[in-house]
Structures are given as structure tokens and as C-alpha cells.
Jmol script that loads the backbone (N, CA, C; Angstrom):
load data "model"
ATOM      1  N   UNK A   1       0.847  -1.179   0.000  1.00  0.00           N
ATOM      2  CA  UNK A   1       0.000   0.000   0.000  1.00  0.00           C
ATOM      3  C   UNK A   1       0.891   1.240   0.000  1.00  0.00           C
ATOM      4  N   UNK A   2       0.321   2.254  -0.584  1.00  0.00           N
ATOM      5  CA  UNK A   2       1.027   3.209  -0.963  1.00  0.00           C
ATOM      6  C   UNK A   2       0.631   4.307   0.394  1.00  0.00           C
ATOM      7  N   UNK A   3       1.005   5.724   0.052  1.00  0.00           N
ATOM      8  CA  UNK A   3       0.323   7.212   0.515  1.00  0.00           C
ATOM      9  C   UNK A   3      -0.918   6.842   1.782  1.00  0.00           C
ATOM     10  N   UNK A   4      -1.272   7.265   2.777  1.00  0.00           N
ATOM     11  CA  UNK A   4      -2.501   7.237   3.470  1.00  0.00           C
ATOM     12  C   UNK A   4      -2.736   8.531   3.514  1.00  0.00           C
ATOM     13  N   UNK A   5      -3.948   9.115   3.303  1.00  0.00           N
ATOM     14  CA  UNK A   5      -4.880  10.916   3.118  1.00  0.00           C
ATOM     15  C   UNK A   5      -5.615  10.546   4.805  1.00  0.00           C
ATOM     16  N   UNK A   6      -5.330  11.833   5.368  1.00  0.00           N
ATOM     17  CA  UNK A   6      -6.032  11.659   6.547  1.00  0.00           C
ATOM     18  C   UNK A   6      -6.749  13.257   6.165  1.00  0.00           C
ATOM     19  N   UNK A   7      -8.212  12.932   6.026  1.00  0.00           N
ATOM     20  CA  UNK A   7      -9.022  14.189   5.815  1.00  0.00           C
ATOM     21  C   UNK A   7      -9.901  14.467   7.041  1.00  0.00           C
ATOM     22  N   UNK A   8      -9.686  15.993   7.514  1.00  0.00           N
ATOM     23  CA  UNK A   8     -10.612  16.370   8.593  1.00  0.00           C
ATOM     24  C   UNK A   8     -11.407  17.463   8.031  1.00  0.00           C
ATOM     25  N   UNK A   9     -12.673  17.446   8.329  1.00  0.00           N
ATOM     26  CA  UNK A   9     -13.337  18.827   7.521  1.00  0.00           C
ATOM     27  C   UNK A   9     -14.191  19.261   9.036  1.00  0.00           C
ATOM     28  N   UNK A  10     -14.152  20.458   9.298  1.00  0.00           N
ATOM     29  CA  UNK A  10     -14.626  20.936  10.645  1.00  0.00           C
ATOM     30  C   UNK A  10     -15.583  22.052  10.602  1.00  0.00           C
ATOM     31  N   UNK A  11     -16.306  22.417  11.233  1.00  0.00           N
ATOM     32  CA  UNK A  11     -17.122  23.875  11.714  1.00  0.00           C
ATOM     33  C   UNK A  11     -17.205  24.447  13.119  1.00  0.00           C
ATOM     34  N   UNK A  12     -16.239  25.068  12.867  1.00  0.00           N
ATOM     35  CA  UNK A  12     -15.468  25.844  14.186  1.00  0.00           C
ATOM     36  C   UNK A  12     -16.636  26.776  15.102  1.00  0.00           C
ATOM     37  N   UNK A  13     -16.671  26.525  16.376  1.00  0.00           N
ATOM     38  CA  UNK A  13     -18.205  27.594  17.100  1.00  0.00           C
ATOM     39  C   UNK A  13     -17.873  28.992  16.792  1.00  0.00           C
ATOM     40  N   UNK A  14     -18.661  29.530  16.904  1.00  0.00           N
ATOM     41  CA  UNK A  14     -19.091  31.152  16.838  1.00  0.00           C
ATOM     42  C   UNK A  14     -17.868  31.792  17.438  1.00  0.00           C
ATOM     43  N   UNK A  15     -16.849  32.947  17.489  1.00  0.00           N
ATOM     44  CA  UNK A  15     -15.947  33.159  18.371  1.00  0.00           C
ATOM     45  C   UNK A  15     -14.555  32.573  18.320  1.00  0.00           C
ATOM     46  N   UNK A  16     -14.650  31.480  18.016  1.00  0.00           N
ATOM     47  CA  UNK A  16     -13.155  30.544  17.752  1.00  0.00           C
ATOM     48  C   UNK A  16     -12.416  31.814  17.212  1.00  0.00           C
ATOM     49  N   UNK A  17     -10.900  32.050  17.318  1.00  0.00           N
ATOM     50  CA  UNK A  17      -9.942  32.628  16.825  1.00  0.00           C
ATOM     51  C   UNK A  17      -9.284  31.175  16.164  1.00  0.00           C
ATOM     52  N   UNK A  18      -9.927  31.047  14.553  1.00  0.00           N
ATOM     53  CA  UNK A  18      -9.280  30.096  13.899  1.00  0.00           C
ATOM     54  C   UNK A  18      -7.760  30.284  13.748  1.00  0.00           C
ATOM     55  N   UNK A  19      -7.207  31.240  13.333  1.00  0.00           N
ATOM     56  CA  UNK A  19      -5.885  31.416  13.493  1.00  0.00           C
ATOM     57  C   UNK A  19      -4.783  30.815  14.368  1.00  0.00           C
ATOM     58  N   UNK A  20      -5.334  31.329  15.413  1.00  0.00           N
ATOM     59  CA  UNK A  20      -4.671  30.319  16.614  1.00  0.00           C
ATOM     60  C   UNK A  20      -4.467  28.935  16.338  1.00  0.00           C
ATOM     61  N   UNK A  21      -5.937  28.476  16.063  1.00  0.00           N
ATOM     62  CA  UNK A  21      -5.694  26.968  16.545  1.00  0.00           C
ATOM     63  C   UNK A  21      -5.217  26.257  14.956  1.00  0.00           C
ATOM     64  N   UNK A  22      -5.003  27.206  13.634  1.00  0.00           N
ATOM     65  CA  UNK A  22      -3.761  27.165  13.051  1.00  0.00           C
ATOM     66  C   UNK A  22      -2.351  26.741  13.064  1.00  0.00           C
ATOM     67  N   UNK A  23      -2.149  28.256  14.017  1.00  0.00           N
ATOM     68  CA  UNK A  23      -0.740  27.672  14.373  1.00  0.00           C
ATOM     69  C   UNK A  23      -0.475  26.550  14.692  1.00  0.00           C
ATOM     70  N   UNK A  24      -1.092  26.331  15.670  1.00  0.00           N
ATOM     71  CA  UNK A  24      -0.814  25.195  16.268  1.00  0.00           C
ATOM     72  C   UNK A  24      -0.821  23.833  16.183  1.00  0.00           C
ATOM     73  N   UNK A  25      -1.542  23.559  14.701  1.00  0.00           N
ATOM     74  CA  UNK A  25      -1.725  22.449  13.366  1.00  0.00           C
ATOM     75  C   UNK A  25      -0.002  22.702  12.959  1.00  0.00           C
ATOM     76  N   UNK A  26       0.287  24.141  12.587  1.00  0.00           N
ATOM     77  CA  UNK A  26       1.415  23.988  11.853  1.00  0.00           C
ATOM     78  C   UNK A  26       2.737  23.596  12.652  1.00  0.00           C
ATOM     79  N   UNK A  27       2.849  23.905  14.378  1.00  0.00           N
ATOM     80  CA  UNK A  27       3.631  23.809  15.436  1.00  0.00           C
ATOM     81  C   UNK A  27       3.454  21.994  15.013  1.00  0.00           C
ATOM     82  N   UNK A  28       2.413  21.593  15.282  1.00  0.00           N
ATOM     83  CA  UNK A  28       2.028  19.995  15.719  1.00  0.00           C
ATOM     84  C   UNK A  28       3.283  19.191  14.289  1.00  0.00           C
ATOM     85  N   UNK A  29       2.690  20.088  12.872  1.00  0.00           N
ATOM     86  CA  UNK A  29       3.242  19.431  11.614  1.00  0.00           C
ATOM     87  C   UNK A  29       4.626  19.383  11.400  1.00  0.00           C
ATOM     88  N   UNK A  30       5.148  20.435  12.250  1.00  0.00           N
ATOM     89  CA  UNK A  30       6.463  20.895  11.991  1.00  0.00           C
ATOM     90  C   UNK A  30       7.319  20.293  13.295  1.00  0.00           C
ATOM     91  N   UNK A  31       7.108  19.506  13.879  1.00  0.00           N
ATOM     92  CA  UNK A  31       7.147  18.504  15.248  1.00  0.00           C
ATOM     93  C   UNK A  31       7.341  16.934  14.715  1.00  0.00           C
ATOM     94  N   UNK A  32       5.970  16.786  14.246  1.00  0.00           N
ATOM     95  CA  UNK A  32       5.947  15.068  14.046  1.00  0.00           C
ATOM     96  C   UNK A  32       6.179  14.878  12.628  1.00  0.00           C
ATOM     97  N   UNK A  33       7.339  14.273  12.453  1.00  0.00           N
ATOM     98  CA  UNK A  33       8.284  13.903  11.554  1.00  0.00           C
ATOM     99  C   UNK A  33       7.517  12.763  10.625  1.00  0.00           C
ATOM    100  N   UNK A  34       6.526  11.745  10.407  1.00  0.00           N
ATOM    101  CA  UNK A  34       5.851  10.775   9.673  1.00  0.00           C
ATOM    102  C   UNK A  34       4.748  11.428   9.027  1.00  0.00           C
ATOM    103  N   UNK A  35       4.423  12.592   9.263  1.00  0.00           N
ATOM    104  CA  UNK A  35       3.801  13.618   8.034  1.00  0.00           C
ATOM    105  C   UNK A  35       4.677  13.769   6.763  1.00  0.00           C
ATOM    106  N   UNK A  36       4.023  13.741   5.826  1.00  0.00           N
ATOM    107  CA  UNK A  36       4.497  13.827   4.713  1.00  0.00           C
ATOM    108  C   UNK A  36       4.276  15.188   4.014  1.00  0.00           C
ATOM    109  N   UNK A  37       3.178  15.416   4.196  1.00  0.00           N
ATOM    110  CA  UNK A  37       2.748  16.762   3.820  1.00  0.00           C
ATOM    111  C   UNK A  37       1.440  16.861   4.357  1.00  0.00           C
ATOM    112  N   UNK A  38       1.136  18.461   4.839  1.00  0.00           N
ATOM    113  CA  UNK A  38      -0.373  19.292   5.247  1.00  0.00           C
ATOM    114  C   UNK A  38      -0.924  20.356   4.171  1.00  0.00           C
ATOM    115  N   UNK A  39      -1.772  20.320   3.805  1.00  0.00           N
ATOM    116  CA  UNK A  39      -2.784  20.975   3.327  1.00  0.00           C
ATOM    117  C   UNK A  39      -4.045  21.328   4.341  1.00  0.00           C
ATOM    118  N   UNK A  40      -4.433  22.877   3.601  1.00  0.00           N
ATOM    119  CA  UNK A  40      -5.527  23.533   4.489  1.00  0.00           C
ATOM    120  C   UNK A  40      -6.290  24.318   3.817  1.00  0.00           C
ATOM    121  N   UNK A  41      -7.473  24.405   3.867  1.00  0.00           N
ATOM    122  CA  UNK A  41      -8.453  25.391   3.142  1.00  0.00           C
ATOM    123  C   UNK A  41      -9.954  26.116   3.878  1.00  0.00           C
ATOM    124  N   UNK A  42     -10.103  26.767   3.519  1.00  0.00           N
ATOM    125  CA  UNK A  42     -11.653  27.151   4.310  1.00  0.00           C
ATOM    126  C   UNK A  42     -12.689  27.048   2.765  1.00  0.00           C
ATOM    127  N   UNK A  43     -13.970  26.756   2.958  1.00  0.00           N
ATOM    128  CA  UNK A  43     -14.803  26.589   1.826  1.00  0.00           C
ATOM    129  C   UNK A  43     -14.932  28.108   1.458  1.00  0.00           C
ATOM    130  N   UNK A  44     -14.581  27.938  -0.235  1.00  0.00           N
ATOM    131  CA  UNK A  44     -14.851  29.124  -0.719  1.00  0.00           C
ATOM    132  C   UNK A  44     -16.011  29.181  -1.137  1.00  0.00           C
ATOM    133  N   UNK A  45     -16.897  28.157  -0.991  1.00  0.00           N
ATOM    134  CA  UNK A  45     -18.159  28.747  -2.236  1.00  0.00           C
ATOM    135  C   UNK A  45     -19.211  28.847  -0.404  1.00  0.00           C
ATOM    136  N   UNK A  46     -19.222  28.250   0.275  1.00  0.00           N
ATOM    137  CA  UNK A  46     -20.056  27.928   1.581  1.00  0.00           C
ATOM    138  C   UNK A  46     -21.363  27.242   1.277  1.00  0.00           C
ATOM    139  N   UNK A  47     -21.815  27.229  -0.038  1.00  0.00           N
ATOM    140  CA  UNK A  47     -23.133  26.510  -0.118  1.00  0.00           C
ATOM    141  C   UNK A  47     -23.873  25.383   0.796  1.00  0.00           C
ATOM    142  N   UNK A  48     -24.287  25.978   1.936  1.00  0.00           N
ATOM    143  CA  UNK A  48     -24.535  25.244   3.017  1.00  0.00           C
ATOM    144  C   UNK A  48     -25.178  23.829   2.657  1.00  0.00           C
ATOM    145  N   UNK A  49     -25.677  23.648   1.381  1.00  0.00           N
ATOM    146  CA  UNK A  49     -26.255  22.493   1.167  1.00  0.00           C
ATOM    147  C   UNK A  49     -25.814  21.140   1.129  1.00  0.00           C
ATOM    148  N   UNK A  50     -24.385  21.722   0.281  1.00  0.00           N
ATOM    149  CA  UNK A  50     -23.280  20.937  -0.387  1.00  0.00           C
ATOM    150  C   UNK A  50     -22.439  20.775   0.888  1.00  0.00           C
ATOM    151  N   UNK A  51     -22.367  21.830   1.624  1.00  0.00           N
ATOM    152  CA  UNK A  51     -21.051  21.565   2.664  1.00  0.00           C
ATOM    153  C   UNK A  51     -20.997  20.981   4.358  1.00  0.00           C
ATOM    154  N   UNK A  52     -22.528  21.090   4.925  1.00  0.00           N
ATOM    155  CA  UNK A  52     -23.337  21.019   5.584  1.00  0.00           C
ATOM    156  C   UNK A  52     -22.693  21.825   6.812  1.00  0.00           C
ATOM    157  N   UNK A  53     -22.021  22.675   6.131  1.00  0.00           N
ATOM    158  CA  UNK A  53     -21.798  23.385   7.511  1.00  0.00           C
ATOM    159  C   UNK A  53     -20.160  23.393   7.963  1.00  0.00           C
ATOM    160  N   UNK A  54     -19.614  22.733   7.191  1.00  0.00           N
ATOM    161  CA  UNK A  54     -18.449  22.438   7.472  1.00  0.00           C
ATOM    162  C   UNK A  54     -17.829  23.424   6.818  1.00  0.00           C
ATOM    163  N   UNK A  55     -16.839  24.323   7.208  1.00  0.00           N
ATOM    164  CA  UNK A  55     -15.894  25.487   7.388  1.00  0.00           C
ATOM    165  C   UNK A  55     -14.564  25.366   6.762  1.00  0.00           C
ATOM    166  N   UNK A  56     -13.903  24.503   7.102  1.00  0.00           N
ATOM    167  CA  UNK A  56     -12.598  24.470   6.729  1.00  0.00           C
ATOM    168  C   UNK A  56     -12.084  23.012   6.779  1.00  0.00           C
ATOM    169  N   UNK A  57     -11.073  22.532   5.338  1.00  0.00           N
ATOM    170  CA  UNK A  57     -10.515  21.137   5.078  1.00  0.00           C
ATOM    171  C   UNK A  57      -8.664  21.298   5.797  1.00  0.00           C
ATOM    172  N   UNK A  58      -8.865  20.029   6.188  1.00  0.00           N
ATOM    173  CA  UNK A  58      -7.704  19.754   6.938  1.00  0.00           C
ATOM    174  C   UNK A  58      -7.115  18.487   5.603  1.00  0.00           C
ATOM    175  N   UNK A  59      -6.270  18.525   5.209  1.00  0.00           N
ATOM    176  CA  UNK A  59      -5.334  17.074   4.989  1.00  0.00           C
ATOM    177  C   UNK A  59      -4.188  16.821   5.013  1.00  0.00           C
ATOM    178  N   UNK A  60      -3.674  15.951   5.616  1.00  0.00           N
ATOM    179  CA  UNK A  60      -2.433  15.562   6.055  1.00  0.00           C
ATOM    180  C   UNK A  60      -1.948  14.093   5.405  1.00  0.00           C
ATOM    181  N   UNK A  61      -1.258  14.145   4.602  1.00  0.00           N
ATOM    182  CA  UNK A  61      -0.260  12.427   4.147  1.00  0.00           C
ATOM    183  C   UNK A  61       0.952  12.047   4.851  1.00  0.00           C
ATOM    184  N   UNK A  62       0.476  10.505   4.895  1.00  0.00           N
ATOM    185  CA  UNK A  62       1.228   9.616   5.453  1.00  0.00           C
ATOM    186  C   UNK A  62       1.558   8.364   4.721  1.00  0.00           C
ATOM    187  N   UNK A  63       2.928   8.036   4.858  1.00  0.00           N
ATOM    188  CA  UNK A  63       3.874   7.122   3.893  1.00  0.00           C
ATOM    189  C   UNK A  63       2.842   5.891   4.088  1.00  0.00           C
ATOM    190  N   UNK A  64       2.340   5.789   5.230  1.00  0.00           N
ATOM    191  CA  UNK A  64       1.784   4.236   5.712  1.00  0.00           C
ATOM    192  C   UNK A  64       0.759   4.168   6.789  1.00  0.00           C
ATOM    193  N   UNK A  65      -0.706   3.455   6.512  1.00  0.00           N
ATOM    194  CA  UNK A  65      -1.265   3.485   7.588  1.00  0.00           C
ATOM    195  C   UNK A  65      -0.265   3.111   9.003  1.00  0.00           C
ATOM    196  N   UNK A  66       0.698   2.509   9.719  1.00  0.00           N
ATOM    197  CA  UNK A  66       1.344   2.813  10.404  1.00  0.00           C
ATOM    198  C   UNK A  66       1.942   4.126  10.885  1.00  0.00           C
ATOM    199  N   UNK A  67       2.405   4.908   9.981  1.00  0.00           N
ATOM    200  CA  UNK A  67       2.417   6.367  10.577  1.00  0.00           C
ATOM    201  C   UNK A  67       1.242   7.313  11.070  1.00  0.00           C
ATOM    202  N   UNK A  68      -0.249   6.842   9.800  1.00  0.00           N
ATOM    203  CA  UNK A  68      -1.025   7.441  10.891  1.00  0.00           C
ATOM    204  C   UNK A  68      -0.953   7.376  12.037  1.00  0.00           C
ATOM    205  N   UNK A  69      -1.221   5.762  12.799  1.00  0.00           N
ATOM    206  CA  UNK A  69      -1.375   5.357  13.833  1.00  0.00           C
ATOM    207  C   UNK A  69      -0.381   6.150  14.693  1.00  0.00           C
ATOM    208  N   UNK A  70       0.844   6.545  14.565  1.00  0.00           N
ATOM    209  CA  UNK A  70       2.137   6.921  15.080  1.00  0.00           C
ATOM    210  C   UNK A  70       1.518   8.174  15.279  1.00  0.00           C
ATOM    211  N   UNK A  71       0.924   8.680  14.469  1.00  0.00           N
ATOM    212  CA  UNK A  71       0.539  10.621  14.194  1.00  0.00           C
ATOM    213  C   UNK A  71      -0.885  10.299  15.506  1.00  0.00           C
ATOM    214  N   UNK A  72      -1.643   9.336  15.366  1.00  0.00           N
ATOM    215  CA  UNK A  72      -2.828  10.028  16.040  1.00  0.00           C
ATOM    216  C   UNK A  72      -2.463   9.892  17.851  1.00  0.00           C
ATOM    217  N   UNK A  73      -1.440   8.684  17.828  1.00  0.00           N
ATOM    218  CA  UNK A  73      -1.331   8.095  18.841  1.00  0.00           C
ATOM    219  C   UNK A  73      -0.096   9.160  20.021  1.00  0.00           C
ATOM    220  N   UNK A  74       0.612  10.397  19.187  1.00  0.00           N
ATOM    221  CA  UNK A  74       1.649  10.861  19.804  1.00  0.00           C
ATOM    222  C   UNK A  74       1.112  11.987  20.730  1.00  0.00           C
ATOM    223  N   UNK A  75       2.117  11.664  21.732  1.00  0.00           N
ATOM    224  CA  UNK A  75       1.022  12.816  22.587  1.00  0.00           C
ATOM    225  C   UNK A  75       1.061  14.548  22.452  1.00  0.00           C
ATOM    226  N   UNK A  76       1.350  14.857  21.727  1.00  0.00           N
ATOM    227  CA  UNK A  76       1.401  16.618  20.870  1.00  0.00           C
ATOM    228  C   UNK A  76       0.243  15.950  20.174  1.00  0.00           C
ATOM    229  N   UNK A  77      -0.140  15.677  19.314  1.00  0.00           N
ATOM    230  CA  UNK A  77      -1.501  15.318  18.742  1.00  0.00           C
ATOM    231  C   UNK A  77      -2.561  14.844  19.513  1.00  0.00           C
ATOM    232  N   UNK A  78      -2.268  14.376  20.751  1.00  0.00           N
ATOM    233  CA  UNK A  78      -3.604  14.178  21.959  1.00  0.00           C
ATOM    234  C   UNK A  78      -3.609  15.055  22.593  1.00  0.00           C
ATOM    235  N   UNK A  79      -2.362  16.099  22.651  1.00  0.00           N
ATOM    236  CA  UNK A  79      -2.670  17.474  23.397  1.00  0.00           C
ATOM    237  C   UNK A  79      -3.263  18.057  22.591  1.00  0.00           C
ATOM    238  N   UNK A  80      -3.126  18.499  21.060  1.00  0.00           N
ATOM    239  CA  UNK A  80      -3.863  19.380  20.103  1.00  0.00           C
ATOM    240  C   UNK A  80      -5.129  19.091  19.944  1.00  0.00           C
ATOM    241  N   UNK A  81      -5.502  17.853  20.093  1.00  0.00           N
ATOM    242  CA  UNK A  81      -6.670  17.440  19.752  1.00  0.00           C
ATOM    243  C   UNK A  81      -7.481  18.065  20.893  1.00  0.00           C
ATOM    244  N   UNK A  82      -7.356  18.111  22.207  1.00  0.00           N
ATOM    245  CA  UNK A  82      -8.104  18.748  23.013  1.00  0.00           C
ATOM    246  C   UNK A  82      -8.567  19.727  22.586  1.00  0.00           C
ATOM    247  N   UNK A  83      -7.352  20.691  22.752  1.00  0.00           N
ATOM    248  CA  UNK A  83      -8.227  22.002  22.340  1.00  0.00           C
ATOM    249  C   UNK A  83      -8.855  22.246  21.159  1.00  0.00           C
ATOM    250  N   UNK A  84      -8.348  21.596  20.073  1.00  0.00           N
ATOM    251  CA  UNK A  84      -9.400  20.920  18.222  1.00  0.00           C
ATOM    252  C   UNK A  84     -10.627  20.686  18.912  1.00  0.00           C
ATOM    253  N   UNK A  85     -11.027  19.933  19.700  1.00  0.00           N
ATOM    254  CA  UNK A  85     -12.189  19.754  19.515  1.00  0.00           C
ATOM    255  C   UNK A  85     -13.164  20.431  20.494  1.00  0.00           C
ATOM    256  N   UNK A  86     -12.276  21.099  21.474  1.00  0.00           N
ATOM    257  CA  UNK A  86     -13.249  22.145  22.315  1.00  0.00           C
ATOM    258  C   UNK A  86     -13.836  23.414  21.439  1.00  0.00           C
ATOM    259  N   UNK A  87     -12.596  23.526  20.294  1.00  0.00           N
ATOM    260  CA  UNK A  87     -13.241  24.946  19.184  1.00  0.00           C
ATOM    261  C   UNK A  87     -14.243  24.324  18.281  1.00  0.00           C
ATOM    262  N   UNK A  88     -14.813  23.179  17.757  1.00  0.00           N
ATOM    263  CA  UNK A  88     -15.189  22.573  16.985  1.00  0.00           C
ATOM    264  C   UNK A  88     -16.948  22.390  17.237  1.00  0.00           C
ATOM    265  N   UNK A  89     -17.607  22.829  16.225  1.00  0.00           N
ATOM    266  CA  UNK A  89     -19.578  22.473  16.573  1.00  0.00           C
ATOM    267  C   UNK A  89     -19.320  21.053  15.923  1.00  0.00           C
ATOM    268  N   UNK A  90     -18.625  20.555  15.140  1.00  0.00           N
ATOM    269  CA  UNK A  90     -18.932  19.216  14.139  1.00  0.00           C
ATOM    270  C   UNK A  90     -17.303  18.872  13.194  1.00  0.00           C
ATOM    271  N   UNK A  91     -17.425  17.651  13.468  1.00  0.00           N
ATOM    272  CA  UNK A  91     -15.931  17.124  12.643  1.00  0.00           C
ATOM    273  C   UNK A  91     -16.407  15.969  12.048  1.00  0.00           C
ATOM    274  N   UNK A  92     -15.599  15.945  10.837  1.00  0.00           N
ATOM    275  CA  UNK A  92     -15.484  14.780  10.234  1.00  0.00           C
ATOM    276  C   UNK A  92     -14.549  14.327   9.859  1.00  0.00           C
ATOM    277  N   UNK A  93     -13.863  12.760  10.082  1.00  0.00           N
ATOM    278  CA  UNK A  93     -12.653  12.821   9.357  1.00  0.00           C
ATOM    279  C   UNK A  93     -12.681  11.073   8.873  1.00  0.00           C
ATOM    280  N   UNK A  94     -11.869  11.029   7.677  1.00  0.00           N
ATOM    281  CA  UNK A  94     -11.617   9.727   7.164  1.00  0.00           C
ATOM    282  C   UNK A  94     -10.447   9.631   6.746  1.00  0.00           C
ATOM    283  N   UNK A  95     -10.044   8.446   6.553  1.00  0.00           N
ATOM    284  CA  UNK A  95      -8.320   8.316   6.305  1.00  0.00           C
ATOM    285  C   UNK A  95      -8.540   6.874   4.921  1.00  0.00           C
ATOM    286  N   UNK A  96      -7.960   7.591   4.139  1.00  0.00           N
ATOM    287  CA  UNK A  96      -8.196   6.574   2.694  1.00  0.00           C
ATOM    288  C   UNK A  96      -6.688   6.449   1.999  1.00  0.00           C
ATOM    289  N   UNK A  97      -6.529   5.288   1.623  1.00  0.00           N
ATOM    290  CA  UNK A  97      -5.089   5.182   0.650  1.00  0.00           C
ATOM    291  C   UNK A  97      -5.041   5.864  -0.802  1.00  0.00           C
ATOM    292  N   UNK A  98      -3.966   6.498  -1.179  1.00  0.00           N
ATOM    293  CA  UNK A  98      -3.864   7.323  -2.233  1.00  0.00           C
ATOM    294  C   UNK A  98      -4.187   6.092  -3.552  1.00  0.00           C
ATOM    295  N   UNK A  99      -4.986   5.796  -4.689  1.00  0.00           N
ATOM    296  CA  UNK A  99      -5.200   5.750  -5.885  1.00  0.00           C
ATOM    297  C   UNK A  99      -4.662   6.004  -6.438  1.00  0.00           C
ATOM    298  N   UNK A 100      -3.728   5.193  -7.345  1.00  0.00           N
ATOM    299  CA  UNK A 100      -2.253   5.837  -9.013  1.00  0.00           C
ATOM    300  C   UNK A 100      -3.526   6.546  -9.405  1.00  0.00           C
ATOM    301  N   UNK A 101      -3.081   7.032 -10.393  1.00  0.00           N
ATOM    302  CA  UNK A 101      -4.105   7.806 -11.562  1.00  0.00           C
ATOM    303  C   UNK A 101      -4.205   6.311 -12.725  1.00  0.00           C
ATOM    304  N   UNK A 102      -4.881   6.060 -13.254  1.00  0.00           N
ATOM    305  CA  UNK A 102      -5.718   5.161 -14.062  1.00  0.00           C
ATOM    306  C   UNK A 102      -5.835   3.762 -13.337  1.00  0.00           C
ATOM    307  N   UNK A 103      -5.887   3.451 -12.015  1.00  0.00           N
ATOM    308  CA  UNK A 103      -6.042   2.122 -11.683  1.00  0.00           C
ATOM    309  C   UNK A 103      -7.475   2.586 -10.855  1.00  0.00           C
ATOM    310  N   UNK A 104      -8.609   2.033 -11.332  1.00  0.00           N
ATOM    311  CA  UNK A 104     -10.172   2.158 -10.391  1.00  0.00           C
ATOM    312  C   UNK A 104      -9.976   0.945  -9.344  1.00  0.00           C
ATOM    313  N   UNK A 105     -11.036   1.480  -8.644  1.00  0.00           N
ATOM    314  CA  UNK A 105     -11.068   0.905  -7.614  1.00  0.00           C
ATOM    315  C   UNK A 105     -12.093  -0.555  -7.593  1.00  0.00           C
TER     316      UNK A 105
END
end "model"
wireframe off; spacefill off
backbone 0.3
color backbone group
């Protein structure tokens, strides 16, 4: 198995200073070494229909479902996660293996 995508998509409460709890994604990324790469976005179009509310995409790659495990399990990521989810009305997250380009599933 190749790449693992760990996707979080969130809707932060009323008040949150998203910024902050930014940094502190990028402190966490720039720490734990089995990240491969982070990506971040906030929804540009917001079409509440399509998005259900969800605010901003998180994704993070990993060489191997084993490094997830390493990433969720370290404790800077069980400290971040606290305060992640005290700013948070709703999360979602899934973790899927990267797809070559022309091999379906």
C-alpha cells in the first residue's frame, strides 16, 4: 500500500480565533516527523447544502497506515486534539489510501 490521506473537515463555534488553533496544526506538523505533507483550506463557495456546515478542510499524508497510527497516537496530537475539539460544533474525518491515476477501484 502506498500514501494514506487523513481528511478532517470541521465547523469551528461562533468566536473561535481560527488562526490560533492554526498555528498550532502547523507547530504539531512541523514537530511530528511521519507527516508527509499538510494541506488547508476554508470553503470558498459555503453553499450550506453541499457543505453542511463544514468550514474548513484539513489534509495531512502519510507514507503508511502505520504512521497514521504513530501521528494520532503521539502525545502533541492528543494534546492538540483537546483544544481541536473544544473549538469545533462538528468534525469529520476519514483516512483513505492514495489511488495511481488510471487504476479504479
Amino acid at each position: 500500500m502506498g500514501d494514506i490521506k487523513h481528511l478532517v473537515l470541521a465547523k469551528f463555534k461562533d468566536g473561535v480565533v481560527v488562526e490560533e488553533l492554526l498555528q498550532g496544526l502547523q507547530n504539531l506538523v512541523s514537530e511530528i516527523d511521519v507527516i508527509k505533507s499538510f494541506e488547508w483550506g476554508e470553503d470558498v463557495l459555503k453553499d450550506e447544502r453541499l457543505g453542511q456546515g463544514f468550514t474548513h478542510a484539513f489534509l495531512l499524508t502519510f507514507g503508511s497506515a502505520e504512521d497514521l497510527a504513530t501521528y494520532i497516537k503521539h502525545p502533541s496530537h492528543v494534546e492538540y486534539g483537546k483544544a481541536f475539539r473544544a473549538a469545533i460544533d462538528k468534525v469529520l474525518a476519514i483516512d483513505f489510501p492514495v489511488v495511481p491515476k488510471g487504476i479504479s477501484a
